[in-house]
C-alpha positions in Angstrom: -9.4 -16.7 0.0 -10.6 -16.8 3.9 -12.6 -14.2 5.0 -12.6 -13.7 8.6 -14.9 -11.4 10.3 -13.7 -9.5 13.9 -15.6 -6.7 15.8 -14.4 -3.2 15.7 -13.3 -3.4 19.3 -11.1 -6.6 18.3 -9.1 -4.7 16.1 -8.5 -1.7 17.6 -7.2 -3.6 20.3 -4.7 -4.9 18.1 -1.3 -2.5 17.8 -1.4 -1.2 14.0 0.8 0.5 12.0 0.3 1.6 8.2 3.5 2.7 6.2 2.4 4.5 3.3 5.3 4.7 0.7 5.0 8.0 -1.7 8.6 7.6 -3.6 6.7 7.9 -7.7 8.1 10.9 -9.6 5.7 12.8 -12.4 7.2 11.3 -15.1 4.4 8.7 -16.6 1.7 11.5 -15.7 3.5 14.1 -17.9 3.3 16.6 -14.7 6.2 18.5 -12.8 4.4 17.7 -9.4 5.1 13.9 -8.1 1.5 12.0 -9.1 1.1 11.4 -4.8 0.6 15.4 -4.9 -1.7 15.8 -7.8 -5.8 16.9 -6.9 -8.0 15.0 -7.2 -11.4 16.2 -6.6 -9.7 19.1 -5.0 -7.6 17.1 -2.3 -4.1 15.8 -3.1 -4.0 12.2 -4.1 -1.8 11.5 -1.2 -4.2 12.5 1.5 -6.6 10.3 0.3 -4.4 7.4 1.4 -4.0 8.5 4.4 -7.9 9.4 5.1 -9.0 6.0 4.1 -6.6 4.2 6.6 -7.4 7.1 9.3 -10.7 6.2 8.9 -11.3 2.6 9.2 -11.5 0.4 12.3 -8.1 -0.9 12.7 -7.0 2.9 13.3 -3.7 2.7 12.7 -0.7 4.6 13.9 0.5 6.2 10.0 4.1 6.5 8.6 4.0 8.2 5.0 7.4 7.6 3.8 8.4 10.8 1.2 11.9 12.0 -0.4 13.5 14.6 1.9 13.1 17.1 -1.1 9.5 17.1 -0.5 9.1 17.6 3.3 8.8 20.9 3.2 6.1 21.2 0.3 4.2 18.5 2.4 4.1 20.6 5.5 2.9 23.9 2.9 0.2 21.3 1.3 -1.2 20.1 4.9 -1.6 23.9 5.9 -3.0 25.0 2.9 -5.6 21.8 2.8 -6.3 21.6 6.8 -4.8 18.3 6.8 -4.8 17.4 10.5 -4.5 13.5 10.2 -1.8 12.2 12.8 1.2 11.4 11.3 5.0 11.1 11.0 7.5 11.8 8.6 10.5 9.6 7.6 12.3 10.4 4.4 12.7 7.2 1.7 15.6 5.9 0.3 17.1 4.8 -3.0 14.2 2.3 -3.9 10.8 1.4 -2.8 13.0 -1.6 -0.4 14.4 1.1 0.9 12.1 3.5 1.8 9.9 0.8 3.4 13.0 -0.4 5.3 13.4 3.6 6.7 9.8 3.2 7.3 10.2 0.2 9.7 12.8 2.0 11.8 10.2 3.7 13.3 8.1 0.8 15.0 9.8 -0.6 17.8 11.4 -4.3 17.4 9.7 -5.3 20.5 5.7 -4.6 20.1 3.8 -7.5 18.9 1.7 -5.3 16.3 0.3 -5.6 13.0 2.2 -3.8 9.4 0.4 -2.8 6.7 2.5 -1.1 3.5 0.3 1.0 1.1 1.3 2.5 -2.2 0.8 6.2 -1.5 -0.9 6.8 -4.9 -3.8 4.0 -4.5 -6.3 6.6 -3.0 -10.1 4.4 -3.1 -9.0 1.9 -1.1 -12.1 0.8 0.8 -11.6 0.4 4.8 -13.5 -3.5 4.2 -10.3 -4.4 2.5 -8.2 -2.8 4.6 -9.6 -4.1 8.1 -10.1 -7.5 6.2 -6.0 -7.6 6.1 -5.2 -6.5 9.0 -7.7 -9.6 10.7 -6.2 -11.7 8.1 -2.3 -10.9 8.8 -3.1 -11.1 12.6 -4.9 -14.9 12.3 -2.4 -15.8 9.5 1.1 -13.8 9.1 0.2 -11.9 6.3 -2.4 -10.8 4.1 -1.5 -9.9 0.1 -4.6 -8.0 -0.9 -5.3 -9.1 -5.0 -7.8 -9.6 -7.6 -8.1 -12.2 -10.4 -7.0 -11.3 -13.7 -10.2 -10.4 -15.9 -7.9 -10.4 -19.4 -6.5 -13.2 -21.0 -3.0 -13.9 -20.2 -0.1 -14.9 -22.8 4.1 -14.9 -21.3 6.5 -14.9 -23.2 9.1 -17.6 -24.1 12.0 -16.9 -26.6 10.2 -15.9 -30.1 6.7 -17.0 -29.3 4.1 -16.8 -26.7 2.2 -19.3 -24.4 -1.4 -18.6 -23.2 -2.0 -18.9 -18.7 -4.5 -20.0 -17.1 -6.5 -16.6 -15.7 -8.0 -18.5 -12.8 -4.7 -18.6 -11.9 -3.5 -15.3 -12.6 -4.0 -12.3 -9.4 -3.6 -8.7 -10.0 -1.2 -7.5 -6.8 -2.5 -4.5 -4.6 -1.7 -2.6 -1.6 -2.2 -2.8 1.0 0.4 -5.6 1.9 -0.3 -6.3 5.6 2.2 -8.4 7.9 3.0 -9.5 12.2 5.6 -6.9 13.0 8.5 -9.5 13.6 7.7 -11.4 10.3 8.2 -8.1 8.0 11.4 -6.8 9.9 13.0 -10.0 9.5 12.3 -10.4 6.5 13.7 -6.7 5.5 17.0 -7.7 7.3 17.8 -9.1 4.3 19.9 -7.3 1.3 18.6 -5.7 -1.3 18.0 -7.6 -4.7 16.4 -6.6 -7.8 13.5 -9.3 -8.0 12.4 -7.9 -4.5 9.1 -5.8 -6.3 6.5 -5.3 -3.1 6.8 -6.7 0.0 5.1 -9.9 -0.2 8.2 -10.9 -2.7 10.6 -9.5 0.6 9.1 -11.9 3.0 8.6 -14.7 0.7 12.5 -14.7 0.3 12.2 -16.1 3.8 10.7 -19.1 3.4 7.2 -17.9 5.0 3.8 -18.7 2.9 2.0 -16.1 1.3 -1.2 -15.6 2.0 -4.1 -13.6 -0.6 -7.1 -11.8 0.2 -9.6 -10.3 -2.1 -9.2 -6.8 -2.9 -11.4 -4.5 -5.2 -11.2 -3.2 -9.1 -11.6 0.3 -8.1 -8.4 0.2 -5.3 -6.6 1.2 -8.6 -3.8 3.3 -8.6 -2.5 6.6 -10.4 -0.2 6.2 -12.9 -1.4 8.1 -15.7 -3.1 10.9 -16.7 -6.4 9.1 -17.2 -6.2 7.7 -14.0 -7.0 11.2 -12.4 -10.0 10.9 -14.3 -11.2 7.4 -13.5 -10.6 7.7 -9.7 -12.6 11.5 -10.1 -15.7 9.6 -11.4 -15.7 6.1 -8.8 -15.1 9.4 -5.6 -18.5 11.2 -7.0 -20.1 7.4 -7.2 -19.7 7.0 -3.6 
């Protein structure tokens, strides 16, 4: 892990761009609404993503990447919430690769600018983290925010199982923050099944991936209980 420390001037001067990716269904949170939409503390999930990265230094231009079906109930939640945040709309595709490739369309092959990809339901991330990767990618390439396992870790092999090393172990996040020309290249690629964030995309190239510390509580909504959780670490702020 580096840690590198720029003004606030430094990276606003820097071209940014953050994708946020809301493709999840309901299904694991036993709702009918997508989990992105669900409230939490009286806000939808989803625009808490987009507030954190509105808020912090890097200011970034936002792309929220959502199924066509749910444009329309997007543009009904913004005017029922006041949600002003600049913003545009792309719809997603058939996977996540997908929708983050639709996403990319929108940034222009030729700026020199900084990427970062966020999982639309992963509402507490903190703007340290995020302005840490966007300093990172830019000194670096890229910058895979992660924590270190705190469990014990056992994989399995055939019939029986063999314990890891947890030191070794990190916990992917989001956000997953590249250089502009090193992301698109890497999503000219075709799709493939083992491709399961981004960092896994670019690595496929041949370019070194770089970590950065992330935070326990940048958790995100999956299940019901989650709702919960990220309800009581809002009101501890």
């Amino acid at each position: 892990m580096i840690e590198i420390r720029n003004s606030k001037s430094e990276i606003r001067n820097q071209k940014n761009y953050a994708i946020i990716v809301a493709g999840g269904s309901g299904s694991r949170m036993l709702s009918a609404v997508p989990k992105q939409f669900l409230l939490l503390n009286g806000l939808p999930v989803l625009m808490h993503t987009l507030l954190a990265f509105h808020n912090c230094d890097a200011g970034p231009q936002l792309i929220l990447v959502l199924p066509a079906a749910y444009h329309d109930y997007w543009t009904e939640l913004c005017t029922t919430h006041n949600f002003t945040i600049p913003h545009q709309l792309v719809s997603g595709g058939d996977t996540r690769f997908h929708s983050v490739k639709n996403g990319l369309d929108l940034i222009p092959d030729y700026e020199d600018s900084l990427i970062a990809v966020q999982d639309a339901v992963r509402p507490l991330t903190d703007c340290k983290i995020i302005d840490h990767a966007y300093q990172h990618a830019a000194a670096n390439g890229n910058a895979i925010v992660a924590v270190k396992s705190r469990d014990s870790i056992r994989q399995i092999k055939g019939d029986a199982s063999v314990a890891l090393t947890r030191d070794e172990i990190y916990l992917v996040q989001t956000p997953q923050t590249f250089q502009s020309a090193q992301l698109k290249k890497a999503y000219q690629q075709s799709y493939h099944s083992k491709f399961t964030d981004d960092a896994s995309v670019v690595e496929e190239t041949g370019v070194k991936i770089h970590l950065v510390e992330g935070n326990y509580q940048n958790i995100k909504i999956t299940f019901p209980e989650d709702i919960v959780i990220a309800e009581l670490l809002l009101k501890s702020k």
